[in-house]
BAFIVEX-284505 format. One line per 4 residues: number of its first residue (from 1); for each residue x, y negated, z of C-alpha. Coordinates in pm, whole numbers, plus 32768, in hexadecimal, padded with zeros to 4 digits. Layout:
<recs>
NUM	X/Y/Z; ...
</recs>
This chain:
<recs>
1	CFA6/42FB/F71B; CF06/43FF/F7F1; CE26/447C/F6FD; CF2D/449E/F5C1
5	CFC5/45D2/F5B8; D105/4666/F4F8; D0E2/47C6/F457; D241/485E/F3F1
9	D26C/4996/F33C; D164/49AF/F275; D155/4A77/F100; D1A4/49C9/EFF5
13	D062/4A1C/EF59; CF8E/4970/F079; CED7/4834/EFF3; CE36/4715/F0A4
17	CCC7/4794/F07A; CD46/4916/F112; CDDD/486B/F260; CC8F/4789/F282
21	CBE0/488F/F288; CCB6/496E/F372; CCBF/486B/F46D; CB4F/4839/F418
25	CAFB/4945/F529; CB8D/4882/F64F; CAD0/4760/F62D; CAB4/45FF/F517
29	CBCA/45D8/F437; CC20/448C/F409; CD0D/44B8/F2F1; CDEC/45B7/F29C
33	CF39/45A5/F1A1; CFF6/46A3/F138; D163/45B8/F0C7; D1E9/4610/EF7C
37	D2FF/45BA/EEBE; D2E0/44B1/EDE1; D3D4/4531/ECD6; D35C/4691/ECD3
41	D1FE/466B/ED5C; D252/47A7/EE36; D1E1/47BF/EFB0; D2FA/476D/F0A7
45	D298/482E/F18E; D1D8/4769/F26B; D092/4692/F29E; D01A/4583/F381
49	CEB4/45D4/F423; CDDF/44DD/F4E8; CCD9/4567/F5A9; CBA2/4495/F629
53	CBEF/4487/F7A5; CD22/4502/F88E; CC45/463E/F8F5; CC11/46B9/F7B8
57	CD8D/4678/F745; CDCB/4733/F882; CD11/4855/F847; CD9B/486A/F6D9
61	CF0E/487D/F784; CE81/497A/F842; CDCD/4A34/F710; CEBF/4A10/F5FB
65	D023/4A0E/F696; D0C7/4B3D/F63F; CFA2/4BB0/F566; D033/4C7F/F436
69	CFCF/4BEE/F2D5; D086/4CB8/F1C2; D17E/4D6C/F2A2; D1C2/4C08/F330
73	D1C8/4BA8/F492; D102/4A3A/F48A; D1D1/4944/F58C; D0C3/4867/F5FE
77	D0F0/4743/F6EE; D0A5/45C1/F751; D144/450A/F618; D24F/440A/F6A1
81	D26E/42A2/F64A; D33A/4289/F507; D4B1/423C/F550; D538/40F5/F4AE
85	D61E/4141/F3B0; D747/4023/F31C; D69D/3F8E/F1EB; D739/3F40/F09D
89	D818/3FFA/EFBA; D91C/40A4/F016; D8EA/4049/F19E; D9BD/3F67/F268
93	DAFA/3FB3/F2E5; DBFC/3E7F/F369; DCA6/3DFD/F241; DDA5/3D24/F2D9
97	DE3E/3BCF/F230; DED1/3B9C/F0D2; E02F/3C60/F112; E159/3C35/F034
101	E1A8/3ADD/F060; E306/3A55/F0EC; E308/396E/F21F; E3E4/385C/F238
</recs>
């Protein structure tokens, strides 16, 4: 995980090939996603970039964090492992037994 990176507050108008590129200066881009919607197709507001090696994710943090892009300060950090999240619909939740019966 060292070398994925989260990027937070970016425009709305920034698209996977404009943050490949950005982060292009700091050393090989692996991959870089922009996440989107998938109603709307509209940015979120954040992207997942992987960087070739820990140095060059490094200097990236150290390049791009803070780094204004549309009168937006970009947030840029080590991307955490995801979370695990309760499956299924509507979640979980204890149910308890069958009430409304009489006991005898």
């Amino acid at each position: 995980m060292d070398n994925k990176l989260y990027v937070g507050n970016l425009p709305y108008s920034m698209r996977d090939d404009d943050l490949q590129q950005h982060f292009a200066r700091f050393g090989e881009v692996v991959s870089a996603k922009v996440m989107v919607d998938r109603d709307t197709g509209r940015s979120k507001g954040f992207a997942f970039v992987e960087m070739g090696s820990r140095d060059d994710a490094q200097g990236a943090i150290r390049g791009m964090n803070g780094q204004s892009f549309d009168g937006r300060a970009l947030v840029v950090n080590e991307a955490r492992p995801r979370e695990e999240r309760p499956g299924g619909f509507g979640g979980g939740g204890n149910r308890g037994g069958f009430g409304g019966g009489r006991r005898y």
